[in-house]
VOBA-1610 file (N, C-alpha, C; in pm, whole numbers, padded with zeros to 5 digits, always signed):
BEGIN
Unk+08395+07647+08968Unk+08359+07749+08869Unk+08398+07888+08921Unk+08474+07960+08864Unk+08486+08054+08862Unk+08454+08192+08837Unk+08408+08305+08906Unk+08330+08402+08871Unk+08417+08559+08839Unk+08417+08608+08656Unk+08456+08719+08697Unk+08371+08822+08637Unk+08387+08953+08721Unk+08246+09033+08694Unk+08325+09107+08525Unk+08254+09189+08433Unk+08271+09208+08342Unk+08337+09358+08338Unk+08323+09416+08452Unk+08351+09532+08481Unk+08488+09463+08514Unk+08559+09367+08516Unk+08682+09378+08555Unk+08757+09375+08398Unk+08686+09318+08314Unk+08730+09319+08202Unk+08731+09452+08087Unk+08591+09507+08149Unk+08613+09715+08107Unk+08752+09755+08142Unk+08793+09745+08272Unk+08928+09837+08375Unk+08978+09775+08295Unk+09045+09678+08245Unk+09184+09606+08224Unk+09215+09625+08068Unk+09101+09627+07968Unk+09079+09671+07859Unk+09130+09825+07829Unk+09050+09887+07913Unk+09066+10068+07934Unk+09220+10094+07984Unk+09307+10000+08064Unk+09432+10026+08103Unk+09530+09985+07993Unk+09470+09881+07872Unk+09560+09802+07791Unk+09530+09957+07681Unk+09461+09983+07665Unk+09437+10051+07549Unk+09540+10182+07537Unk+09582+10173+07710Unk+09656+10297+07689Unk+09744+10292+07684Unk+09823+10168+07776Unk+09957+10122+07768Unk+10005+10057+07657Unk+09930+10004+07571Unk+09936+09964+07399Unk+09999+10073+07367Unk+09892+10233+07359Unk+09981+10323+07289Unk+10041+10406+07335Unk+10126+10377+07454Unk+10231+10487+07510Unk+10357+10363+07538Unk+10373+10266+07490Unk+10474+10192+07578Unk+10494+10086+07456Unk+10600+10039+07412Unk+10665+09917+07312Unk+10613+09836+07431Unk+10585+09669+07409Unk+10578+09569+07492Unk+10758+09556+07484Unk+10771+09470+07599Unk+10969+09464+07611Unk+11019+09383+07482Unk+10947+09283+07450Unk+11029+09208+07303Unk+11087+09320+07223Unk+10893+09436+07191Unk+10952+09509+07039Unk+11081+09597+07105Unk+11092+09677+07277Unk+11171+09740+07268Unk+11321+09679+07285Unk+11353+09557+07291Unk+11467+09510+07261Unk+11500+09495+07156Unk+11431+09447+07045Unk+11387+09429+06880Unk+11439+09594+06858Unk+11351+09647+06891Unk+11451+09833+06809Unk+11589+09827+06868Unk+11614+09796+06982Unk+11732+09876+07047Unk+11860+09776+06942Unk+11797+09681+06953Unk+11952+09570+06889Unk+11946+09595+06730Unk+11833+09647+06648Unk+11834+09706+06528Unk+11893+09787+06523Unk+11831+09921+06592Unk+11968+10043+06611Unk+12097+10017+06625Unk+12194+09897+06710Unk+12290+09862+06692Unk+12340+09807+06598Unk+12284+09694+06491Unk+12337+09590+06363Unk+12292+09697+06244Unk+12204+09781+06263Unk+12188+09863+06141Unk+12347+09905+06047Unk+12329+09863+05959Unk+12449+09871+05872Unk+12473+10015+05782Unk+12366+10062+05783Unk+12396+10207+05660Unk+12343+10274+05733Unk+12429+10401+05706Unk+12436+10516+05830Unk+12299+10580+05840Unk+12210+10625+05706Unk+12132+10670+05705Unk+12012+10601+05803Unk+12012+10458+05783Unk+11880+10361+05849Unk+11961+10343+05968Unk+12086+10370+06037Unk+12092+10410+06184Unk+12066+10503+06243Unk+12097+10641+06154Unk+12042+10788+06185Unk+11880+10715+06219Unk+11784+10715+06114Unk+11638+10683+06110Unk+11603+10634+06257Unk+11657+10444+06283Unk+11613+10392+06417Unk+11668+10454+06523Unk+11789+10528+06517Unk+11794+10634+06655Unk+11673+10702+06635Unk+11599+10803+06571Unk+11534+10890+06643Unk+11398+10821+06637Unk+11381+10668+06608Unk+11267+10630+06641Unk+11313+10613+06799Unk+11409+10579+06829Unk+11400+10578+06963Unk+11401+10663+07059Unk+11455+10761+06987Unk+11445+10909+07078Unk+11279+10915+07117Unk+11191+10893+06989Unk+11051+10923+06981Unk+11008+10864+07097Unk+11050+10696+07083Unk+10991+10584+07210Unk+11009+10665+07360Unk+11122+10730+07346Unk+11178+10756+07496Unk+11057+10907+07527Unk+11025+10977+07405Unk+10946+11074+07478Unk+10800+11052+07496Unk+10765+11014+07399Unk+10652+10942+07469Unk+10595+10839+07567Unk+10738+10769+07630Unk+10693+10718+07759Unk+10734+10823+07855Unk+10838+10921+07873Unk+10812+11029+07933Unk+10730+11086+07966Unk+10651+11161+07845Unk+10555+11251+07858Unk+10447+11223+07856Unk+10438+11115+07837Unk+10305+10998+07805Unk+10214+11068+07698Unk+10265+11072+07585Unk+10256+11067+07448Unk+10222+10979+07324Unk+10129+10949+07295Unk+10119+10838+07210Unk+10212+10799+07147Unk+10282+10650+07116Unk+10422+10644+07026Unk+10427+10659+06898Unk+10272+10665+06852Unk+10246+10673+06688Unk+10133+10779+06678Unk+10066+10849+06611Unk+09936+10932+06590Unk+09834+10880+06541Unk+09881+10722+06454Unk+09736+10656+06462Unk+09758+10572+06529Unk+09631+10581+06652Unk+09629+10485+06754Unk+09529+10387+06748Unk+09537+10391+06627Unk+09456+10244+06581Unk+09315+10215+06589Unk+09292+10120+06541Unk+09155+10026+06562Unk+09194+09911+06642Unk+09086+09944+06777Unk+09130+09815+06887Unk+09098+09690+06842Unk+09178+09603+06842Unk+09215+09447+06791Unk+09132+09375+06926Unk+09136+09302+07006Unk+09081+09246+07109Unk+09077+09082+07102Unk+09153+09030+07121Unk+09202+08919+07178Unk+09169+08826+07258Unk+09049+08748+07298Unk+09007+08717+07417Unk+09043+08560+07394Unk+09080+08472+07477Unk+09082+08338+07534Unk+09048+08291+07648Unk+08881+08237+07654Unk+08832+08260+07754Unk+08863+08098+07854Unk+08870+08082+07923Unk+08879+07934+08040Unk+08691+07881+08023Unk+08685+07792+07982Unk+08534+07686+07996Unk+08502+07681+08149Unk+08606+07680+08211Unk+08517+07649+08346Unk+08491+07833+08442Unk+08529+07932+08333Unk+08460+08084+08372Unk+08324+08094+08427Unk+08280+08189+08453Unk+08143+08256+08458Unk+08133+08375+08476Unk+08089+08464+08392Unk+08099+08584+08317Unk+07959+08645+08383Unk+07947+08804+08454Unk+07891+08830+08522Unk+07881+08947+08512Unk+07772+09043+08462Unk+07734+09173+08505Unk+07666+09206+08320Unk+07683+09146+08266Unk+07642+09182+08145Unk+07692+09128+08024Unk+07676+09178+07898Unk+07743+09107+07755Unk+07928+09133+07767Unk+07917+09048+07715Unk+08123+09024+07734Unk+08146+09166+07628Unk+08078+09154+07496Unk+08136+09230+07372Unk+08108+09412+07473Unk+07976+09434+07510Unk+07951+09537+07559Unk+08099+09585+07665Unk+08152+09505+07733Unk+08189+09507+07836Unk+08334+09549+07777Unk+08405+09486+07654Unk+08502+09505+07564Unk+08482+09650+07526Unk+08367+09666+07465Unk+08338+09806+07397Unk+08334+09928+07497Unk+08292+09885+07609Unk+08312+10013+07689Unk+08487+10047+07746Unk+08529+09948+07761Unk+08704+09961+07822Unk+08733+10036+07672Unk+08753+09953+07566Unk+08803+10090+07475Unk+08740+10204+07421Unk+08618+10252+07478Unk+08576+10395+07465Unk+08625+10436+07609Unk+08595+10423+07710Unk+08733+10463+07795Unk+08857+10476+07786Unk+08933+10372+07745Unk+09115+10395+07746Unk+09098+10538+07637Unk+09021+10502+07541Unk+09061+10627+07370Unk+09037+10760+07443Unk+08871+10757+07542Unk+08819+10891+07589Unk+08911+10939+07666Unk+08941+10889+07807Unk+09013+10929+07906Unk+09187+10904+07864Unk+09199+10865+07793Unk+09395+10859+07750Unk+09363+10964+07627Unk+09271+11017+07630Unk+09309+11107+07481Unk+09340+11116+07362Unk+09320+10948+07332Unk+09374+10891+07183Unk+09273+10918+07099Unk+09352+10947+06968Unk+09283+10966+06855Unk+09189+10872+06842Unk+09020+10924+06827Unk+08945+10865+06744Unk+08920+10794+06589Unk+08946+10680+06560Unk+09007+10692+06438Unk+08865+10601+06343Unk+08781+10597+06440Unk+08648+10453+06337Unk+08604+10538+06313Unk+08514+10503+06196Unk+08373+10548+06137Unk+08307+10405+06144Unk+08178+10462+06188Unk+08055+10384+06216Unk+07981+10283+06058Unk+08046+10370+05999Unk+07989+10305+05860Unk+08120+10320+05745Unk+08140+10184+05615Unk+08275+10190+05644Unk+08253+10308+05519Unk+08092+10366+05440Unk+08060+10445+05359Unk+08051+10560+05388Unk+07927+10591+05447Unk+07869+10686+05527Unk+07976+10776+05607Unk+08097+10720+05677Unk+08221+10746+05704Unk+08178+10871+05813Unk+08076+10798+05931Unk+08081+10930+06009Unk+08146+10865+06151Unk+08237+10930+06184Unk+08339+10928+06378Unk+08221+10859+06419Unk+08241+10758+06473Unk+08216+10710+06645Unk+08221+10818+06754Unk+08358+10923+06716Unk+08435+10933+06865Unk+08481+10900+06995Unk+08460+10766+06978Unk+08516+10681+07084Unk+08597+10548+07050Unk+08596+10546+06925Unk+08710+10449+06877Unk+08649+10301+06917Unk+08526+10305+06935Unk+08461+10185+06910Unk+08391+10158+06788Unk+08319+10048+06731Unk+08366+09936+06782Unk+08504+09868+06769Unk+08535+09774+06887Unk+08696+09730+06838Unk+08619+09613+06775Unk+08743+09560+06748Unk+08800+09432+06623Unk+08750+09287+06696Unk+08653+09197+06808Unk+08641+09123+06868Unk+08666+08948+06872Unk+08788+08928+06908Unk+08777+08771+06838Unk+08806+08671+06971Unk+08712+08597+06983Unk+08739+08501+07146Unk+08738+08388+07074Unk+08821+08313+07183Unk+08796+08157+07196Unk+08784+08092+07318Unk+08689+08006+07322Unk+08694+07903+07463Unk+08819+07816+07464Unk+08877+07834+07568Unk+09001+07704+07598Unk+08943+07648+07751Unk+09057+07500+07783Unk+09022+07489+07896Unk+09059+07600+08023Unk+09086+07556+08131Unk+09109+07660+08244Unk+09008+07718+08288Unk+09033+07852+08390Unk+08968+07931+08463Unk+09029+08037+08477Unk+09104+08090+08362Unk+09158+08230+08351Unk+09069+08296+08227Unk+09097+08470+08220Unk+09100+08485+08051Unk+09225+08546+08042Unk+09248+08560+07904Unk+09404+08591+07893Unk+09323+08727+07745Unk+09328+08827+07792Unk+09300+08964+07682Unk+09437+08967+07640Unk+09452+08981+07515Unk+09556+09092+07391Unk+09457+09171+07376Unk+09543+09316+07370Unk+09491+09439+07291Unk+09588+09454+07200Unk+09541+09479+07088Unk+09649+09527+06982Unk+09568+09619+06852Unk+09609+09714+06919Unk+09516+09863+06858Unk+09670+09878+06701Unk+09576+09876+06570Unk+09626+09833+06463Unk+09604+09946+06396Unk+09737+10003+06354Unk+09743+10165+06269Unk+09705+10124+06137Unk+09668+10206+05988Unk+09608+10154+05903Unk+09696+10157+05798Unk+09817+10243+05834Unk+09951+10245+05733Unk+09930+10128+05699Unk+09965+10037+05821Unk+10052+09938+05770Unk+09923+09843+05676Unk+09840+09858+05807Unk+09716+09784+05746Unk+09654+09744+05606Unk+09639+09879+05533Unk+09627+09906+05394Unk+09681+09816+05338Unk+09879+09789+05357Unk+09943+09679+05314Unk+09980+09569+05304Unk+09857+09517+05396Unk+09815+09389+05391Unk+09755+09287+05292Unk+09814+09192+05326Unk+09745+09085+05156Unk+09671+08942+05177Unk+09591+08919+05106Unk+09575+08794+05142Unk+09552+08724+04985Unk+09661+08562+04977Unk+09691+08492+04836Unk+09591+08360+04865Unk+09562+08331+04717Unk+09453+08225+04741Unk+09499+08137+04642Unk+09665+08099+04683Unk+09727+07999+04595Unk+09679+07848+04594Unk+09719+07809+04464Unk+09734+07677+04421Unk+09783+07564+04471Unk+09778+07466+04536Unk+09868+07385+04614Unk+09964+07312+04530Unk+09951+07346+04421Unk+10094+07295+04323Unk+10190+07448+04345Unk+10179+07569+04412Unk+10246+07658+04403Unk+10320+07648+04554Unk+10266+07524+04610Unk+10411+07471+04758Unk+10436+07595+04828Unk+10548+07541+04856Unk+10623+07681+04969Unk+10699+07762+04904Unk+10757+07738+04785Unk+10829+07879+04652Unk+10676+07952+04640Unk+10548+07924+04636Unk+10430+08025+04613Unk+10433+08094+04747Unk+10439+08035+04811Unk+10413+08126+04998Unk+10562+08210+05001Unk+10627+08182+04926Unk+10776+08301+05001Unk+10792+08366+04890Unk+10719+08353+04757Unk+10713+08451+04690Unk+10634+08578+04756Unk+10487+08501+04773Unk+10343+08581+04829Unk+10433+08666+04931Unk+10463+08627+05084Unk+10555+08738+05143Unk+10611+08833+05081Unk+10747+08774+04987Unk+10803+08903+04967Unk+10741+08999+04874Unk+10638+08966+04764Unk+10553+09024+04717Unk+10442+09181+04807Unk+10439+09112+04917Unk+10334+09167+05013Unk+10412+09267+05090Unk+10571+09212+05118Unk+10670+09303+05191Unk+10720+09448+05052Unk+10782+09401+04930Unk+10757+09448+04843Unk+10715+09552+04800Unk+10596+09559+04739Unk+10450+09634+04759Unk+10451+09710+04868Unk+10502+09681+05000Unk+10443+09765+05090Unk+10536+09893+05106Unk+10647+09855+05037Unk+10747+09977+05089Unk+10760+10053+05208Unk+10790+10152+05200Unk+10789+10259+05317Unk+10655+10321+05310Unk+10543+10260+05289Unk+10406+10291+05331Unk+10370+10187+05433Unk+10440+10078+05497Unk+10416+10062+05631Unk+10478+10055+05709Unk+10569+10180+05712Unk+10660+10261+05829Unk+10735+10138+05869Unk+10857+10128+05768Unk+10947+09999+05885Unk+11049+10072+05956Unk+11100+09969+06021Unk+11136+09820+06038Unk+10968+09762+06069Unk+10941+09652+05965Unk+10837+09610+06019Unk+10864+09509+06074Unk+10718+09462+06140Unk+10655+09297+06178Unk+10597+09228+06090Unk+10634+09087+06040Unk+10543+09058+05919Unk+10485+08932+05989Unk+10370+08908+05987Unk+10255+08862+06066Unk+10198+08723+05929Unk+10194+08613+05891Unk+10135+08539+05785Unk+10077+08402+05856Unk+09950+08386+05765Unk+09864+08266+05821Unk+09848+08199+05690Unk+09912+08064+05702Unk+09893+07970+05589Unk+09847+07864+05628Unk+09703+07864+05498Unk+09625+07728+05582Unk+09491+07814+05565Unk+09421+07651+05647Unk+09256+07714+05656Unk+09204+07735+05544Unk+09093+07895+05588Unk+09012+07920+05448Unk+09027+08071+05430Unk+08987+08161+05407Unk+09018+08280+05339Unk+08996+08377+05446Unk+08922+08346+05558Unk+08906+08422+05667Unk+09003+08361+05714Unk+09034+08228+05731Unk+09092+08160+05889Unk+09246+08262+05872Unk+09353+08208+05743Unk+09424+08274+05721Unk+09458+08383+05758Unk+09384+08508+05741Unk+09390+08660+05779Unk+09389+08670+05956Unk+09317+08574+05969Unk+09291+08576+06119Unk+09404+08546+06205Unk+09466+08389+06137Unk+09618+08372+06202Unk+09685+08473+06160Unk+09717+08598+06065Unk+09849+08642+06030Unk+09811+08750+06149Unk+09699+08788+06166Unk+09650+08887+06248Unk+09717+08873+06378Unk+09717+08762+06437Unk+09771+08661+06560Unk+09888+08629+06578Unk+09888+08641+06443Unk+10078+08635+06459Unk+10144+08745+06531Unk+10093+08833+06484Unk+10190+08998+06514Unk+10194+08989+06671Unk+10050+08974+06731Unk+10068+08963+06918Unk+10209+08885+06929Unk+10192+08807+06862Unk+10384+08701+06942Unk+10483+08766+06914Unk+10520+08717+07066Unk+10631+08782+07137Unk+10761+08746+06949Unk+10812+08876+06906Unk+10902+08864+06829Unk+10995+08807+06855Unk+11033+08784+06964Unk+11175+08696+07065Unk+11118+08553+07029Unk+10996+08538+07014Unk+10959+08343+07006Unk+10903+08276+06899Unk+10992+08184+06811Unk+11002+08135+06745Unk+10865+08027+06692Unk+10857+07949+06600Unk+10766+07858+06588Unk+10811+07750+06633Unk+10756+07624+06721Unk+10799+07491+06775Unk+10775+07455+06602Unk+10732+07460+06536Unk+10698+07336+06456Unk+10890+07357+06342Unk+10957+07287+06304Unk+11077+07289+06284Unk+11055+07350+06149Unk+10973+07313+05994Unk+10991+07345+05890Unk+10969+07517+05897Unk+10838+07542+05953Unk+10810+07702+06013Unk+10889+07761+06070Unk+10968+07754+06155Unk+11079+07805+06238Unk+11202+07853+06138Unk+11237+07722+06070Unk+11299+07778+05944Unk+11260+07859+05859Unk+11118+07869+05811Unk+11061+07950+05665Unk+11106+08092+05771Unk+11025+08142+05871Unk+11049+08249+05976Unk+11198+08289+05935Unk+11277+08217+05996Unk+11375+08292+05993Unk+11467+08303+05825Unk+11382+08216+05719Unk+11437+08234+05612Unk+11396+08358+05537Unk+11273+08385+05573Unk+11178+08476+05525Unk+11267+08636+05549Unk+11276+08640+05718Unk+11311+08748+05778Unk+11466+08778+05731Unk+11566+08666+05683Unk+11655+08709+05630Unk+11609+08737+05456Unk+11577+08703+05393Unk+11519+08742+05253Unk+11466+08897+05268Unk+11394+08954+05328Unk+11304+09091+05365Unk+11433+09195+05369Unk+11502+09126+05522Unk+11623+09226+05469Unk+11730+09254+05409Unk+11722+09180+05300Unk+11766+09205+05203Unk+11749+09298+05074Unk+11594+09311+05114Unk+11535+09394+04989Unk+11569+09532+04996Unk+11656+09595+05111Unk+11687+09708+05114Unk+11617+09854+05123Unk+11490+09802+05162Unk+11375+09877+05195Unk+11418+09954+05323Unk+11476+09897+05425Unk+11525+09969+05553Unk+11444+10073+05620Unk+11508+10110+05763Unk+11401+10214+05817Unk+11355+10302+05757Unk+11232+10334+05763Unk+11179+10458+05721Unk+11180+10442+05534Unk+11136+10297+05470Unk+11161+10296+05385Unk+11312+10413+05324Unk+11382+10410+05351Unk+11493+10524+05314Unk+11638+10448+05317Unk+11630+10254+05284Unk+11775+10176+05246Unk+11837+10169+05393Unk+11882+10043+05390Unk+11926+09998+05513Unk+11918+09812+05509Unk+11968+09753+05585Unk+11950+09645+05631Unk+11826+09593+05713Unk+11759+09673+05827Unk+11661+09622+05840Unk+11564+09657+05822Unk+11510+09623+05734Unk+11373+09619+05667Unk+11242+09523+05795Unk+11290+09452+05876Unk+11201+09380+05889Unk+11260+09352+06069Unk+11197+09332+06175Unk+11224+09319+06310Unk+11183+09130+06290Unk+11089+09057+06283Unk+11077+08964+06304Unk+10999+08970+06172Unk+10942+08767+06139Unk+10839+08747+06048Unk+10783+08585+06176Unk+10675+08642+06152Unk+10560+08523+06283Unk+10457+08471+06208Unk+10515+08322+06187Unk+10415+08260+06105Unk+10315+08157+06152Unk+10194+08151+06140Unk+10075+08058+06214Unk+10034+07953+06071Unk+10008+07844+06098Unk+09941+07756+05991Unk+09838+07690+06051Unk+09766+07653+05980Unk+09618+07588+06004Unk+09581+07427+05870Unk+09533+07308+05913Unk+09462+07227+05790Unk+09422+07308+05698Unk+09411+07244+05577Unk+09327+07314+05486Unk+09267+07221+05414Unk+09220+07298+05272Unk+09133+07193+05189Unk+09277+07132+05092Unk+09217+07000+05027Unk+09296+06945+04954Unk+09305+07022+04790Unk+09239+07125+04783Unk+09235+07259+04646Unk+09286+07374+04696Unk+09316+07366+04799Unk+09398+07507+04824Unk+09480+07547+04926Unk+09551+07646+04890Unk+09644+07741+04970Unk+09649+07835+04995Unk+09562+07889+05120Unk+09562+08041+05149Unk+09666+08094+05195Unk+09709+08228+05171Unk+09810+08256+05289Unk+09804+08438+05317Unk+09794+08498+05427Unk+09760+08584+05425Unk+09863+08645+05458Unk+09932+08788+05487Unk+10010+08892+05506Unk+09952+09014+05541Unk+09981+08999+05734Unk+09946+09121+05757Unk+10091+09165+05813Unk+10071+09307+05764Unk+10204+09373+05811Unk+10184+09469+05930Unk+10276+09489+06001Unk+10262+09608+06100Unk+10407+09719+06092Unk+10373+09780+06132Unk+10450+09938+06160Unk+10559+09889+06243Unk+10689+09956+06255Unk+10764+09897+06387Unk+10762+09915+06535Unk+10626+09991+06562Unk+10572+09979+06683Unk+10466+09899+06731Unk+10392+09799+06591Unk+10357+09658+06642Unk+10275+09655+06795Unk+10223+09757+06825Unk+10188+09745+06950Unk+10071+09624+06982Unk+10115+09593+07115Unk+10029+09451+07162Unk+10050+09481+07336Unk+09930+09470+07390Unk+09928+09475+07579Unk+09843+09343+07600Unk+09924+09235+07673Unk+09882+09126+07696Unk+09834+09121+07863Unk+09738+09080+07907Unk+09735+09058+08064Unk+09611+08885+08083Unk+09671+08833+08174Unk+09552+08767+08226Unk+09509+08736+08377Unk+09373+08760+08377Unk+09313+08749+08459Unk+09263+08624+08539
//
């Protein structure tokens, strides 16, 4: 059995929170750089150059890469044979990202009530979702989630006579709709399957994967990359402003479901997609 104190999980939280928003993980920054190159219309190459100019000064100057620095996402996969030590795990989550936001200087962006609408100022609470696996590691994602894109998120509560022509409609519907209100080149993130939460939850999960890695399962692997060629096509391009890529990757998760239905959810992200993975 293995022992880790919870304060190790504050530090590592508080370090992800910052390196989330000053730094692309290496997939997305290969994902821009080879966009900037295949970009086909001059204007949406002008655009992804000076997103990259942007990338380059804010890891310089250590600058946030976006101004909304999100609502912390939190990721946990914990090992069964752990033992968790010094206090509540969630507490222990909540204090690393009122640290990384306080001491990195990132925008406060929660309200405590989603009415009442008064600051936290510490950009807690984050977003908390664990699971027990086997092992004796944990493996944290942070993925602090801007609300552009967020807003343009969907979730379909199709018919199972509406197959897979209903699910690649629902995408491009959701890509669509979102236009250049969620700052592309995006990430398109979808969970089909499950139940109306489970769904949202995989598309949520999707976005952490590495854009470089594909789905093992063969029919998915295909929809992915059928999807991601369909998107850019729609001519939405950087900076909503026409172009070819509209879209960096599409990462699709599926789950059982009921024999009455077909959920499928669409979450989209910004093309800075940020995600800081570490395990302990």
């Amino acid at each position: 059995m293995r022992t880790i104190e919870t304060e190790e999980i504050t530090r590592n939280i508080k370090e992800m929170c910052i390196e989330a928003n000053h730094f692309l993980s290496a997939d997305m920054e290969r994902a821009m750089k080879c966009a900037a190159r295949t970009e086909e219309a001059p204007l949406g190459k002008r655009i992804l150059g000076q997103l990259q100019d942007n990338l380059e000064i804010a890891g310089k100057d250590m600058i946030p890469i976006c101004q909304d620095t999100g609502m912390a996402v939190v990721f946990l996969e914990i090992g069964q044979d752990i033992h968790l030590e010094g206090g509540s795990l969630a507490d222990a989550v909540n204090e690393g990202v009122r640290q990384g936001y306080t001491s990195g200087y990132l925008r406060k962006s929660v309200v405590g009530d989603p009415l009442i609408r008064e600051n936290t100022k510490d950009n807690t609470p984050a977003v908390i979702h664990s699971e027990i696996v086997p092992g004796e590691q944990v493996k944290i994602t942070v993925a602090p989630k801007g609300f552009g894109s967020e807003n343009m998120s969907r979730v379909f509560m199709l018919k199972p006579s509406d197959g897979v022509e209903g699910v690649k409609d629902a995408i491009l519907t959701a890509v669509r709709d979102a236009g250049p209100n969620a700052c592309p080149p995006m990430v398109v993130g979808v969970g089909i399957g499950g139940t109306f939460e489970k769904c949202a939850l995989m598309a949520k999960h999707a976005l952490a994967r590495s854009v470089e890695e594909r789905s093992e399962v063969p029919y998915v692997r295909e929809l992915e990359e059928e999807m991601l060629s369909q998107i850019n096509k729609t001519g939405i391009g950087p900076g909503g402003l026409g172009g070819t890529t509209t879209a960096l990757a599409v990462n699709i998760e599926t789950y059982p479901t009921h024999i009455a239905g077909l959920p499928v959810a669409v979450n989209i992200c910004c093309h800075v997609n940020r995600h800081a993975v570490r395990v302990l």
